[in-house]
N, C-alpha and C positions, 0 to 999 in steps of 0.2 A: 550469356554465361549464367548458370543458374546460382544464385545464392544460396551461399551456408546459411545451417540451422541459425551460428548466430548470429548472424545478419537479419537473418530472417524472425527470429527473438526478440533481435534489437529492434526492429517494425514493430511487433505486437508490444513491444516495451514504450515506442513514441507512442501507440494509441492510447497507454496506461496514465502515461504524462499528460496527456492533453485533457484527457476523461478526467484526471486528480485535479490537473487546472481549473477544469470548467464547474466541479462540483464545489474548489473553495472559492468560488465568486458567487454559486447559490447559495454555499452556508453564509455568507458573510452578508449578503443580499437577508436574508432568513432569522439572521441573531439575532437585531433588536425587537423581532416579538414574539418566537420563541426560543425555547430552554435547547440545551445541547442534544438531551435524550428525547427531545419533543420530533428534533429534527431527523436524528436517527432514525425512529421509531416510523416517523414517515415516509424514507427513504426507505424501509426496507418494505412495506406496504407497499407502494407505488413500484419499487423493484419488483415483490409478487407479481403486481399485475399483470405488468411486462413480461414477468418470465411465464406465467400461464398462455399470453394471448402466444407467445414463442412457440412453447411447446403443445399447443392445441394445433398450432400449425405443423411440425414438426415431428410431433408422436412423442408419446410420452415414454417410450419403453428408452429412453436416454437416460431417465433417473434409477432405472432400476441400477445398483449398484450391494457389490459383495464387503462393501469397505464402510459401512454403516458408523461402526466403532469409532473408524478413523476421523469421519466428519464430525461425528460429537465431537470427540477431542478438540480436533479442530476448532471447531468454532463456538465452543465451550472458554480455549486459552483465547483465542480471538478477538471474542467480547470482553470478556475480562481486560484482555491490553488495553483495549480503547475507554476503557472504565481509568483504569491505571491513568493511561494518554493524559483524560480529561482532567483527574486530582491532578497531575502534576503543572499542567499549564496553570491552576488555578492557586499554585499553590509557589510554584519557581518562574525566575524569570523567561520565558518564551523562547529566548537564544539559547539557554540552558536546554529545555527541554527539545528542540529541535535537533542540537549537538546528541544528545544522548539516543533521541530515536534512529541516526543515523548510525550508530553502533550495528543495527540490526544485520547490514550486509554480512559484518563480523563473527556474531555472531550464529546467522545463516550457514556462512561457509564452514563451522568449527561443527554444527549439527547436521549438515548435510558429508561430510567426510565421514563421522560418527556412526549414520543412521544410514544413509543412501549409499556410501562406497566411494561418493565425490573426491577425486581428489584434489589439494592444495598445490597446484604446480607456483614455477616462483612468478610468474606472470600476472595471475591471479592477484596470488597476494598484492604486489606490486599496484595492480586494477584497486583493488581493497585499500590500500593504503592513500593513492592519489586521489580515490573520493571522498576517503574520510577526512584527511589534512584539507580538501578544495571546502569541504563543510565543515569545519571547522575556521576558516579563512572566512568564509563568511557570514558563519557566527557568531563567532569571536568570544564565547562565553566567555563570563567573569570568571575569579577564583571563589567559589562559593562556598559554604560549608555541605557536609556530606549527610542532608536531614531525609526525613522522610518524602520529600516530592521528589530529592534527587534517586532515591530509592525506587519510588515510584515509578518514573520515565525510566530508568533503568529496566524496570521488570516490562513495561511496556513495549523497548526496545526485543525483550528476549521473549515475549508473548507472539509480538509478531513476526520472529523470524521462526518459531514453532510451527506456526502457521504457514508461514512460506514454505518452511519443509515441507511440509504435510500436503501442501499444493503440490508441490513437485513428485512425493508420492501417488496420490490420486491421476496426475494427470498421465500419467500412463499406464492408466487401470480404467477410469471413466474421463466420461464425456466432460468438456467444458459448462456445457448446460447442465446438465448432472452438478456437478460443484457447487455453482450456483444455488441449482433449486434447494440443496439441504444446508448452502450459507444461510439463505433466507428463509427457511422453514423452521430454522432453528435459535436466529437470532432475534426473528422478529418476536416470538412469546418474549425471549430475555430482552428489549426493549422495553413492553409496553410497559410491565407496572412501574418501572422510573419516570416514564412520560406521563404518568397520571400523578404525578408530585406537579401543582401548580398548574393543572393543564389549560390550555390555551388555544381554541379553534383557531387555526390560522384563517387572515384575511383574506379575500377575494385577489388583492393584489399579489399576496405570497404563491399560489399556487404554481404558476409556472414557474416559481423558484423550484419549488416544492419536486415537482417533476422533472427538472433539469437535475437535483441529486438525485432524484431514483434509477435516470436513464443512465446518466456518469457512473455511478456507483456501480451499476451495473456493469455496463463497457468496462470501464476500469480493470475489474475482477476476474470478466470474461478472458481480457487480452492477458491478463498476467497468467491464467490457465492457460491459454494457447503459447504464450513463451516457453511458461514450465514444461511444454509436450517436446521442447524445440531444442534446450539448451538446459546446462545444469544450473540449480538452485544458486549458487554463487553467483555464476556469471551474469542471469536474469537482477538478481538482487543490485547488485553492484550497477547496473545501466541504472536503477532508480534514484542514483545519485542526481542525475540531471533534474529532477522533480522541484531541488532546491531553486535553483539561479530561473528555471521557467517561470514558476512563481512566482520569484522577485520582477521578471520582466512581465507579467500578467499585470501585477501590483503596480509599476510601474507606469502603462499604457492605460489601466482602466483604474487607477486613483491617484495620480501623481507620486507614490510613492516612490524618494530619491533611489537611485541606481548606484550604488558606491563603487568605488574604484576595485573597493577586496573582493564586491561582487563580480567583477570581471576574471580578476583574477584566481579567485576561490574556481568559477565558471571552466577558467581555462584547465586547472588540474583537472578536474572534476571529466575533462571532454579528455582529457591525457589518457585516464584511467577508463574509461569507454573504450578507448583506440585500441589499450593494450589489450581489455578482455575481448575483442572483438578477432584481434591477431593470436591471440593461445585459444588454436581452433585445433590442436593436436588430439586426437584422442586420449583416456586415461588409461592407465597402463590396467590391465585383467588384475 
């Protein structure tokens, strides 16, 4: 029996998970000797590499693309999120800022109704809600005050679901590889001059960290463009709820880090709200 698109989403959305997995055990592997924009900065460098040695093979006429505007934007709001991202970890507590970037599927689905035609069936929602309560469960934010890092993660949360739109626009206009090449063509200049704050040649030891975020970062981004081709922006969004509780089980196995009870059970809504997007496989109405 052939598989549905989102079935078939939900595939290129596990490669998304495991590629996210394996890049925060290089960043974490990578922090104590360099800086956050250090790391960046070289993941998208190494990501070039890769994506030339790609598209040498390939052909280039993949990047030619009519949507030029759209990728600025893109990854103009993009970078800036992850600018946002970084103040807010440095500035609220971790649980905070994790609860607030998972807003984004919310989000997603409120700009992709808006902008793409998406529509909000009760399923969906339903999907939206069981991830956000499962992450939220394992969480567990405090009652904090509403300062500027909460601010911050918030607009970080709404950077990235801009971006998610705008993926699901592009990807059924250009190539996967296309996306890619003008993420990285365009994020890498906004990089470099924050990585020249304090710079630091990384060690001989770091480099296969180094390349294991360029390759991840890459896969990652790829598969979530090939979902976006598959399935609507909501739906794709919404599967990335499991990104949470994998991590915890990564953390887990490769640092002892304890497994809590809420994690299971955050885990379990979290696979609820998966089932359902995967069953409102109805068409949307014209």
């Amino acid at each position: 029996m052939t598989a549905t698109p989102v079935i078939r989403a939900g595939l290129w959305m596990i490669g998304t998970m495991v590629s996210f997995a394996t890049m925060a055990v290089c960043g974490r592997e990578l922090a104590d000797g360099l800086s956050t924009f250090q790391i960046l900065f070289w993941r998208s460098l190494i990501g070039v590499m890769i994506l030339v040695a790609l598209l040498n093979h390939q052909g280039w006429a993949q990047v030619r693309t009519r949507n030029l505007q759209v990728h600025a934007i893109r990854n103009v709001v993009h970078f800036g999120a992850q600018y946002c991202w970084f103040f807010a970890v440095a500035v609220i507590p971790l649980a905070e800022v994790v609860a607030l970037e998972f807003t984004t599927p919310l989000w997603t689905a409120v700009l992709a109704m808006l902008f793409l035609g998406e529509s909000l069936r009760r399923k969906r929602l339903a999907a939206i809600a069981f991830g956000f309560i499962g992450t939220l469960i394992i969480v567990r934010p405090g009652m904090t005050e509403v300062g500027i890092g909460t601010v911050a993660g918030l607009a970080a949360a709404f950077g990235y679901a801009v971006a998610l739109t705008s993926v699901r626009f592009l990807a059924q206009r250009d190539t996967p590889l296309c996306i890619l090449f003008y993420m990285l063509a365009l994020q890498l200049p906004m990089g470099f001059f924050p990585a020249l704050d304090g710079w630091v040649w990384p060690a001989a030891a770091d480099w296969p960290w180094l390349v294991g975020v360029g390759a991840t970062g890459l896969s990652a981004h790829y598969c979530i463009a090939r979902a976006m081709r598959l399935a609507e922006a909501a739906a794709v969004t919404t599967m990335g709820f499991l990104r949470l509780p994998l991590v915890a089980l990564v953390g887990f196995v490769l640092y002892g880090e304890v497994l809590e009870v809420w994690v299971a059970i955050g885990a379990t809504l979290i696979c609820a709200g998966i089932y359902l997007n995967v069953r409102d496989e109805s068409p949307p109405k014209a």
